[in-house]
C-alpha positions in Angstrom: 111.8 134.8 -123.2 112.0 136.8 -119.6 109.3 134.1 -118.4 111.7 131.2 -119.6 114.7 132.4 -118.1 112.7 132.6 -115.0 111.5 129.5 -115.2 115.2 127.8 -115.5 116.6 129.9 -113.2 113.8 128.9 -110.3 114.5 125.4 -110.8 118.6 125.3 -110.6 117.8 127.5 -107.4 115.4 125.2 -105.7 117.1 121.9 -107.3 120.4 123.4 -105.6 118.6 124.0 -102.5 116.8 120.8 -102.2 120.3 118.8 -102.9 121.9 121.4 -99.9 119.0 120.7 -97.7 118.2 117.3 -97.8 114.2 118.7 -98.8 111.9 116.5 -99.0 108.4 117.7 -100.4 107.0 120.0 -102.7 107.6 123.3 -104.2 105.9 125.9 -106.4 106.1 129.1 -107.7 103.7 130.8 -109.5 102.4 133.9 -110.9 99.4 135.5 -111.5 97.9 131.9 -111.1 100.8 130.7 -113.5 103.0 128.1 -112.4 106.7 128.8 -113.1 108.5 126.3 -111.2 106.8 123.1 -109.6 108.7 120.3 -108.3 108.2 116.9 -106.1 111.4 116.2 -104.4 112.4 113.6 -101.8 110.4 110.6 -100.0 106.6 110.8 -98.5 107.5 107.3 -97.0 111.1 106.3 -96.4 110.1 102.7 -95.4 108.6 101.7 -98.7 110.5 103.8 -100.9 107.4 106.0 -102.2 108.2 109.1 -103.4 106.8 112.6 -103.0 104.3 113.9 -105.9 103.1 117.2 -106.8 100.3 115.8 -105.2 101.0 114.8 -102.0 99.4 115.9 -99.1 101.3 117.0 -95.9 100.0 118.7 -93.1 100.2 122.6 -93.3 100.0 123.1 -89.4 99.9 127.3 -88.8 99.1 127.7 -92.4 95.5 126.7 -90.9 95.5 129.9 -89.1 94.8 132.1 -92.3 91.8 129.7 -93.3 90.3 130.3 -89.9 90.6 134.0 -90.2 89.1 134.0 -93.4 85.8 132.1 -92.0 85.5 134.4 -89.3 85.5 137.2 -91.8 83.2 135.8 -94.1 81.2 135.3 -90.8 81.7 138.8 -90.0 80.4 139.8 -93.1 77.2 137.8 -92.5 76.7 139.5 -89.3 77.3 136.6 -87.2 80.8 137.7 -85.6 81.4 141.2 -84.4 85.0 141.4 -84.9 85.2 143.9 -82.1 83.2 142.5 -79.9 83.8 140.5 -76.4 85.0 136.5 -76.6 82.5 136.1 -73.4 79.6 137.4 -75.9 80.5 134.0 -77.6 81.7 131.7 -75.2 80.4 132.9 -71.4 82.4 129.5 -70.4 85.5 131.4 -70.5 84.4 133.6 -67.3 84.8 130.5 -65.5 87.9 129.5 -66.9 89.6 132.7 -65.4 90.0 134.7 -68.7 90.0 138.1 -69.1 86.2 139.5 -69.9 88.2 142.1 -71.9 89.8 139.7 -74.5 87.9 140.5 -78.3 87.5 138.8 -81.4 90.3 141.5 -82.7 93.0 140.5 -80.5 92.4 136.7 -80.7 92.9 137.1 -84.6 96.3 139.2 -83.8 97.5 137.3 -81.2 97.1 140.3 -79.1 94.6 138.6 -76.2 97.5 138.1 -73.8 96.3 134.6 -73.4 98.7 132.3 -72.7 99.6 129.6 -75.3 99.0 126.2 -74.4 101.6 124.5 -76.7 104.6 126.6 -74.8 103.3 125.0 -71.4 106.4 122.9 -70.0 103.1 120.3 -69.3 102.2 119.9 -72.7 105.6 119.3 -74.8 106.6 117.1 -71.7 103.7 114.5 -72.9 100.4 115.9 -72.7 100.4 116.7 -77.0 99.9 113.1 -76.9 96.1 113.6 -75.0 92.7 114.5 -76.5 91.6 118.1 -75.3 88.3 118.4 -76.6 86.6 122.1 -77.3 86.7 123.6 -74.3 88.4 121.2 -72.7 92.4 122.8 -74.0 91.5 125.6 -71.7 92.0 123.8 -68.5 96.0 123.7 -69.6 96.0 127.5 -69.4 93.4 127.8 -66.3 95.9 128.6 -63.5 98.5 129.7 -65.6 98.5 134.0 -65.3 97.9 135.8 -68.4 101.4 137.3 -70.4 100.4 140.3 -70.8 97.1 142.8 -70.9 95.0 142.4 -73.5 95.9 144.5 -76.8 98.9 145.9 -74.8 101.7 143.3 -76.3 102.0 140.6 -79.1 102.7 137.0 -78.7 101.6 134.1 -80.7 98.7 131.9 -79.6 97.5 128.6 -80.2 95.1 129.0 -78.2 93.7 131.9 -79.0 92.9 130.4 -82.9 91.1 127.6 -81.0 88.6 129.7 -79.3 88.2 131.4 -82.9 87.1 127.3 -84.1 84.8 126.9 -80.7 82.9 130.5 -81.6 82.7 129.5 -85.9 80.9 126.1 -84.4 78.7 128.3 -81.8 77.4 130.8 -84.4 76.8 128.6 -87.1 75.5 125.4 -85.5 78.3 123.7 -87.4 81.7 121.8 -87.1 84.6 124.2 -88.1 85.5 121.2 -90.6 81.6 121.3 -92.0 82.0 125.3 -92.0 85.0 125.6 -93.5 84.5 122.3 -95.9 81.0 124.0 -97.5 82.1 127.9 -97.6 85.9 128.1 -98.4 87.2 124.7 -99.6 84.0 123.6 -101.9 83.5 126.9 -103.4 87.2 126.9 -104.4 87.5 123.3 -105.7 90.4 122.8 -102.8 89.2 118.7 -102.7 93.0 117.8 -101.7 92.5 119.8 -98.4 91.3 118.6 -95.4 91.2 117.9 -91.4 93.5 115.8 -90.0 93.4 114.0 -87.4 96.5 111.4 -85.7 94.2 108.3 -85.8 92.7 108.8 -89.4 93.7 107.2 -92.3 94.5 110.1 -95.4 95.0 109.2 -98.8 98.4 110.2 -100.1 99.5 111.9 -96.6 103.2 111.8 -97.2 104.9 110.7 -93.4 106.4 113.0 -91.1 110.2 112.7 -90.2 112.7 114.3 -87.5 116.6 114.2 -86.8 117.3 112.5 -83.6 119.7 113.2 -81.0 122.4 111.9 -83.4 121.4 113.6 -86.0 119.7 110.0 -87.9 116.5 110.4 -89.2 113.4 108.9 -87.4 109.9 109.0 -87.5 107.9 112.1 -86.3 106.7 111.7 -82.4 103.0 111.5 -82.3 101.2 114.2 -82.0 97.3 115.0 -81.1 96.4 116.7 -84.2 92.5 117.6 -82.9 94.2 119.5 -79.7 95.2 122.3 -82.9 91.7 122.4 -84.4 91.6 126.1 -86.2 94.9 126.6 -84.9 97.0 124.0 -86.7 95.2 120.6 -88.0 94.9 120.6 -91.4 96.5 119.0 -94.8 96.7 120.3 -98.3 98.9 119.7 -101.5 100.6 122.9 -103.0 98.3 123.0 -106.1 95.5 123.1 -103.7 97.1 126.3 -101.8 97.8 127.9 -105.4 94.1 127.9 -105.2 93.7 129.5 -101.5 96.1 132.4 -103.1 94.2 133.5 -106.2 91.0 133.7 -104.1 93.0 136.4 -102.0 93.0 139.0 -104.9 89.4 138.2 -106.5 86.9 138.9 -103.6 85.3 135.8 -104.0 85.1 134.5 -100.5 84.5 138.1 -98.6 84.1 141.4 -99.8 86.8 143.7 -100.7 86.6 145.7 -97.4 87.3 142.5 -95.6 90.3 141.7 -97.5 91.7 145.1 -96.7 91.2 144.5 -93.1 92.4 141.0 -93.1 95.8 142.3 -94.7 96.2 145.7 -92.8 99.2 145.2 -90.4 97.3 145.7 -87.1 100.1 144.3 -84.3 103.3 144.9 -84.4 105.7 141.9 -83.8 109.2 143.3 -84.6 111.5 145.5 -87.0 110.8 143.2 -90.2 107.0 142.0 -89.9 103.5 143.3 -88.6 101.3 140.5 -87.8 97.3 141.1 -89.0 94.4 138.8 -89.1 96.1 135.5 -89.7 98.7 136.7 -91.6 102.3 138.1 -91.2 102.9 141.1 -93.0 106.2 141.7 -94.2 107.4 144.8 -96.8 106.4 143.7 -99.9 104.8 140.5 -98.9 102.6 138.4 -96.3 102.6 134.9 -95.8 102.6 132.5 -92.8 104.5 129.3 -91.7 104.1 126.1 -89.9 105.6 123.5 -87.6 104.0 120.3 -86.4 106.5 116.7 -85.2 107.2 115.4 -89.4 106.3 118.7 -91.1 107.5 121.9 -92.3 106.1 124.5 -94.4 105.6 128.1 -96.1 103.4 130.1 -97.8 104.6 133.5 -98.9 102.7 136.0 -101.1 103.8 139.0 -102.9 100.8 141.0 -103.8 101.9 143.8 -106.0 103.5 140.9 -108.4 100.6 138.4 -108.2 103.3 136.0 -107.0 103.2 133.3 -105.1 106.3 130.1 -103.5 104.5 127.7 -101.7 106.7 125.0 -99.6 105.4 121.7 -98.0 107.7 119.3 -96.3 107.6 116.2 -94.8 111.0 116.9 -92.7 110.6 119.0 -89.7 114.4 120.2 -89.4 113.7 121.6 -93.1 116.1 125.4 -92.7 114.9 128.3 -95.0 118.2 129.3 -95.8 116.9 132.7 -97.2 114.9 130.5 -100.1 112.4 133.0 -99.9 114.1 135.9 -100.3 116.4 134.6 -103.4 113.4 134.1 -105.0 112.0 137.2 -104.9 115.4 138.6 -105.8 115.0 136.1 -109.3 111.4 137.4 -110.2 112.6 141.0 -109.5 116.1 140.3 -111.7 114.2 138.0 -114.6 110.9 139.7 -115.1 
C-alpha cells in the first residue's frame, strides 16, 4: 500500500514539475533496483514531432566523470594505476607542457591538481569548442595559462584533469578509453544503450539538443566538439541504462569493496553542503553528479542508505532543478 502511494505521489510531483518546467526528457525513480516512477516527457526532435521514450538516448556530459573514475579504480585494482602516484609517471609529456611534476592520480580524480580547466578559458567558449583537440593536444589551451592554485591545496572542477585520467586508461592498457570502458564496465553490465559520442556521428535514438535564445525562443543547441570532453564529458546513455550503473555501485561487481569505499569517501571539500570524492559529489545522505553540454541537461542522485535512486536526462539545456531532488527524497522519507 506505502509502495503505491509512493508511486502516485512521484508521478503528480514530477508530471507537475515537467508541466512547470517545460521538461523535456526522461525520468526515473527507483529503489532497490525497483522502478517507482518512470516517465518520457517532451520532444527528442522538435522538427519532426518525435517524441521522447523511456529509451532515448541523450548525452550525459559530467555524468561521464563517475565511469572514468570507476575504470581507473578497477585499474587500480589490477595494479596498473597507483592512485597515489605522480601524473609524469604516466604521461612524461606533461613536463613539457609546463605542469606541475607534483600533480597525482589522487588529485586529478578530486579535482584537487590545481590545473586549470580548459572549458573556462575565455578562448575556448569564444569558438574554439567547435575545434578537434586530440589527446594531448587539449593541453596546449592550458600551456601558458598559470596554474589556480597548488596542487592538493584548493578545489576546483577540471575538465581537464578527467582528460588526462582517459590519456593514462589508454597508456596503461594499450586500449581506447571507449574499447576499455566498452569491454570492462558497460559489457559486463548489459549497459548496450550507452555509448561514446561524438558531434559528427550518427546515434540511433539520440534525442536533439535544444537552448533558449536571447529572446528567450527555443533553438537548436550550438555545436559542440564532443571528443575535446573524452573521460571528462562525451558520452550518451538512456535512464534504464544508468539504473544499471547504480545497482553495480552496492554489489562489488566491478571493483572490490575497498575500492568502493574509497571511491565514495568525501576526500575534498568544495563547500558547506557537499564534499567532492573520486568522481562523485558527496552530499549528507546522498552522492550523485550532474551535467551540462549546448542541448542537454542531466542528474544522477543516489541515496545509499535507502537503495534509492532519481535519474534525470534532458534534451533542454535551460532545464532548472527547482529543488526536484530534494522533494523527492522528502516523498520516499514521508511514503515509505
Amino acid at each position: 500500500m506505502k509502495v503505491h502511494l509512493l508511486e502516485r505521489r512521484l508521478a503528480e510531483q514530477f508530471d507537475a514539475y515537467a508541466e512547470q518546467q517545460q521538461f523535456s526528457g526522461t525520468i526515473l525513480v527507483a529503489q532497490e533496483g525497483s522502478i517507482r516512477f518512470a516517465k518520457a516527457y517532451g520532444y527528442a526532435n522538435y522538427e519532426h514531432n518525435v517524441l521522447n521514450q523511456l529509451d532515448t538516448r541523450f548525452q550525459i556530459a559530467s555524468i561521464t566523470k563517475p565511469i572514468t573514475a570507476m575504470a581507473v579504480l578497477m585499474l587500480a585494482d589490477k595494479g596498473l594505476i597507483d592512485i597515489q602516484g605522480r601524473l609524469l609517471e604516466y604521461i612524461p609529456e606533461c613536463d613539457v607542457l609546463g605542469l606541475e611534476p607534483r600533480i597525482t592520480i589522487h588529485q586529478l580524480l578530486t579535482h584537487t591538481s590545481g590545473i586549470r580547466d580548459f572549458e573556462k578559458l575565455p578562448q575556448f567558449v569564444g569558438g574554439q569548442e567547435r575545434t578537434l583537440y586530440e589527446g594531448l593536444d587539449i593541453l596546449k589551451l592550458i600551456q601558458h595559462a598559470p596554474k589556480e592554485f597548488e596542487p592538493g591545496t584548493k578545489w576546483s572542477y577540471c575538465n581537464t584533469g578527467y582528460n588526462l585520467l582517459g590519456i593514462i586508461i589508454e597508456s596503461v592498457t594499450g586500449s581506447t578509453y571507449s574499447e576499455f570502458v566498452g569491454r570492462h564496465i558497460l559489457a559486463p553490465l548489459g549497459m548496450d544503450s550507452t555509448g561514446f559520442g561524438c558531434s559528427r556521428s550518427v546515434v540511433l535514438g539520440l534525442a536533439d539538443g535544444y537552448s533558449l535564445n536571447e529572446h528567450g525562443t527555443k533553438v537548436k543547441a550550438r555545436f559542440f566538439e564532443l571528443d575535446n570532453f573524452t573521460a571528462s564529458g562525451h558520452m550518451y546513455s538512456t535512464a534504464e541504462d544508468l539504473l544499471k550503473w547504480d545497482q553495480a555501485l552496492y554489489s562489488g561487481q566491478l571493483v572490490s569493496e575497498e575500492r568502493l569505499r574509497q571511491m565514495f569517501t568525501p576526500h575534498a571539500y568544495v563547500d558547506a553542503t557537499r564534499y567532492y570524492s573520486y568522481g562523485w559529489s558527496i552530499y549528507n545522505g546522498s552522492r550523485g553528479h550532474g551535467g551540462w553540454l549546448p542541448g542537454y541537461w542531466c542528474k544522477f542522485r543516489q541515496y545509499p542508505d535507502q537503495q534509492q535512486v532519481v535519474i534525470m536526462l534532458s534534451n533542454h539545456d535551460y532545464t532548472k532543478e527547482e529543488r526536484i531532488l530534494d522533494r523527492t527524497e522528502a516523498l520516499f522519507e514521508e511514503c515509505l
